[in-house]
C-alpha angles and dihedrals in degrees: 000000000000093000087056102041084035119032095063082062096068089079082070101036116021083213093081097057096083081073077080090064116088086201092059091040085047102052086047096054095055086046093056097034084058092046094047087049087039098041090043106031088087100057096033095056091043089051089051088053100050086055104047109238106149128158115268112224123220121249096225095038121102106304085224086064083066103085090057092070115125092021112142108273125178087066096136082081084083085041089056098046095046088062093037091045097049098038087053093055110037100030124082118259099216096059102093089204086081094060091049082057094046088045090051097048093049106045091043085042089052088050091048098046086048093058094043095046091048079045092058099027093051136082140222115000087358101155093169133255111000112270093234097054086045092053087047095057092037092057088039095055087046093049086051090043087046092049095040091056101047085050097055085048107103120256092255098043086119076186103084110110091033135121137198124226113212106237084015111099097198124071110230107217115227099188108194092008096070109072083059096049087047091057086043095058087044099051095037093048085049095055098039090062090049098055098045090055092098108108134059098271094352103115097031091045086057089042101054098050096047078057096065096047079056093053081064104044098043088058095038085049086043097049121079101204093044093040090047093048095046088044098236138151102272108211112193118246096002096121091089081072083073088065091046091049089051088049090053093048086051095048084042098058084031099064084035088072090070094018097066120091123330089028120226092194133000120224093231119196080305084078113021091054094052094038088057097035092057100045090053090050090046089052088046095046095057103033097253092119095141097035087067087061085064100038091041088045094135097047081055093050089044088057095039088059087057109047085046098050091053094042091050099052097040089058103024103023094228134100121238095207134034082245142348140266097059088248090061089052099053089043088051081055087066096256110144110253087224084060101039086051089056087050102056082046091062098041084046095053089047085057090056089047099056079038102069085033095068094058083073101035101073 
């Protein structure tokens, strides 16, 4: 909304052209998105209290995960209006990747608040909305994100149906295959997130740094002279995600504030769907599908604990790990779960790391 009030205006007063840089509109993003997080989490925190609405903790969960009953949860709703409320301001109005990205935190947002209101509403065993009804609007808000995108493409983008290969220069071309394995990079980016939310600051801390590898590689994949040098997929006009990306590291640090140990508020589905659902549209949207796989590697590795664990003891009848996810193992081993928090975060910002590494390694 500002590139387009304020940027005219640079005919009258050369200090408004720098609303045309997406650098300048990025930095400013995170910067709102923090302050939002930082200006609401108080009262947001204080209403949620007042009514009630505190996290229910599983009975077969880590006993130590029992003091943390009754603490605030939904609060991916700041996270949410942090994002809205920045990309609003600082994207342009006429990219039409900006709307995708709104679509895609609202409709995961709407999932996520639906399964923790049914968590805190209902009685009993209550676990939220059935996993089976979750996974279907997951993959039909996907499908919606995948065709939109391909729609929004321009006629002549021969690159449609193509992929890139971290350390690989050349795209392979999939043709019909791509639109499942799109939905599956959503969906699975969606639920890896979600699992990985478990621990005071553990998803949002991974989050947050995937997001700034993204920062990179949205402006390198928007940019014709830096994608043509690394030998990378260029995507027209998606160099506004940059801004998005920004938005997401600011809500990030900015729900961190109240998330880190010991946590103010959790995030609930209301955040790690849409955390997971964005980042997956945001790796769709500029042709970096499998380099998610590398930047989101503990969300992967999240996922992988648990589908093991099931597989193992449906057809062994044993389990693999004390408990899965993997960070519940490794807290069941008597490591601290601050510590153990710090410790995901490293290994997270190595991944970012090896991540931007592999745009020039190739």
């Amino acid at each position: 909304m500002l590139y387009h009030l304020l940027y005219p205006l640079a005919n009258h007063f050369i200090g408004f052209n720098v609303f045309r840089y997406v650098t300048f509109r990025s930095v400013y993003a995170a910067v709102t998105a923090f302050g939002i997080c930082l200006f609401f989490g108080g009262s947001v925190i204080a209403r949620m209290q007042a009514a009630q609405l505190g996290e229910k903790i599983r009975n077969d969960g880590p006993a130590s995960h029992s003091s943390k009953a009754g603490t605030p949860t939904m609060g991916g709703l700041l996270i949410i209006l942090a994002l809205v409320v920045s990309s609003l301001l600082w994207m342009r109005w006429d990219s039409k990747f900006l709307w995708l990205a709104l679509f895609s935190i609202i409709w995961f947002g709407a999932i996520g608040f639906a399964d923790d209101f049914w968590k805190l509403m209902g009685t009993g065993k209550s676990r939220g909305v059935p996993g089976l009804w979750k996974l279907i609007f997951q993959t039909i808000g996907a499908i919606v994100i995948v065709y939109g995108y391909l729609a929004i493409l321009p006629d002549d983008f021969h690159l449609k149906t193509c992929i890139t290969l971290p350390f690989f220069k050349y795209p392979l071309d999939i043709g019909v295959m791509y639109p499942f394995l799109a939905v599956l990079v959503i969906v699975g980016a969606s639920n890896g997130v979600n699992l990985t939310d478990g621990m005071d600051g553990l998803a949002i801390g991974c989050t947050t740094f995937a997001s700034m590898a993204f920062v990179v590689v949205t402006y390198v994949v928007g940019n014709v002279k830096f994608s043509e040098y690394l030998k990378i997929i260029q995507v027209p006009g998606s160099s506004e995600l940059t801004i998005l990306c920004a938005a997401l590291v600011g809500a990030g640090l900015g729900f961190l504030w109240f998330n880190a140990a010991p946590a103010q508020i959790f995030m609930g589905d209301t955040g790690s769907l849409v955390l997971g659902g964005l980042l997956g549209t945001v790796a769709v949207m500029v042709k970096q599908e499998f380099l998610l796989i590398i930047v989101g590697g503990i969300f992967v590795a999240e996922a992988f604990s648990v589908i093991a664990q099931v597989t193992s003891f449906k057809m062994r009848g044993k389990r693999i790990f004390k408990m899965a996810p993997l960070h519940h193992h490794f807290e069941l081993s008597g490591v601290p779960e601050s510590k153990l928090v710090v410790r995901f975060w490293i290994v997270a910002i190595i991944l970012t790391l090896l991540t931007l590494s592999t745009l020039k390694l190739r």
